[in-house]
Structure formats: structure tokens, C-alpha cells
N, C-alpha and C positions, 0 to 999 in steps of 0.2 A: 081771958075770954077768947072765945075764937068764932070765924066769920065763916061765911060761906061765900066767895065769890063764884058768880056767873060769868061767863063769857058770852054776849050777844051777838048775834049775825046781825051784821049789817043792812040787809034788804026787808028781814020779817020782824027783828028785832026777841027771835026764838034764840034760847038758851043753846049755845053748842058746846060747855063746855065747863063743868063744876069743879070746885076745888075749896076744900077746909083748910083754912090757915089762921097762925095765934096772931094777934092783935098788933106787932111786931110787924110783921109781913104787909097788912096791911099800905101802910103809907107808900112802899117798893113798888107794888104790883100797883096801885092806883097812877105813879109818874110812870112807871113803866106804858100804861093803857093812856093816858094823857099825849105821851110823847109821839104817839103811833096813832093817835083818833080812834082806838079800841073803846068799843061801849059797855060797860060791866054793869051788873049788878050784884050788890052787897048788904047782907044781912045777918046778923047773929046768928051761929050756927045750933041748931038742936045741941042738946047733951047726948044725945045716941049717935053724933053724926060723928065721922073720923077722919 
């Protein structure tokens, strides 16, 4: 399965930044975004998305 994470700006809480990745990837990029106070948002990616 694969995700789509968002990248959130801090002050509007508007998307600045998208990226498809497998399921795998997941748990990295979430301590990555923990360790720094980055705000993500994450959702199962379409099957059209790449």
C-alpha cells in the first residue's frame, strides 16, 4: 500500500509539500517529522498517484 504524505506550513497549516511513498517508508518520515516538530498529513494514496 502506499501513502501520500503532506508537508504542513507551520503558520496556515496549508500543504507545502507532497510526496507518494510504500508503507515501509512510512514509520521513517513520521520520526523524522516528530524529531524536528514538522506537521504532516497522511492518507492512502489513490492508485493513479505515483
Amino acid at each position: 500500500m502506499r501513502f501520500e504524505i503532506m508537508r504542513l506550513d507551520d503558520v496556515d497549516g496549508t500543504a507545502v509539500d507532497t510526496t507518494v511513498v510504500d508503507a515501509a517508508s512510512v514509520n521513517r518520515i513520521v520520526q523524522q517529522a516528530a524529531a524536528i516538530g514538522q506537521r504532516l498529513y497522511i492518507r492512502p494514496a489513490d492508485a493513479s498517484a505515483s
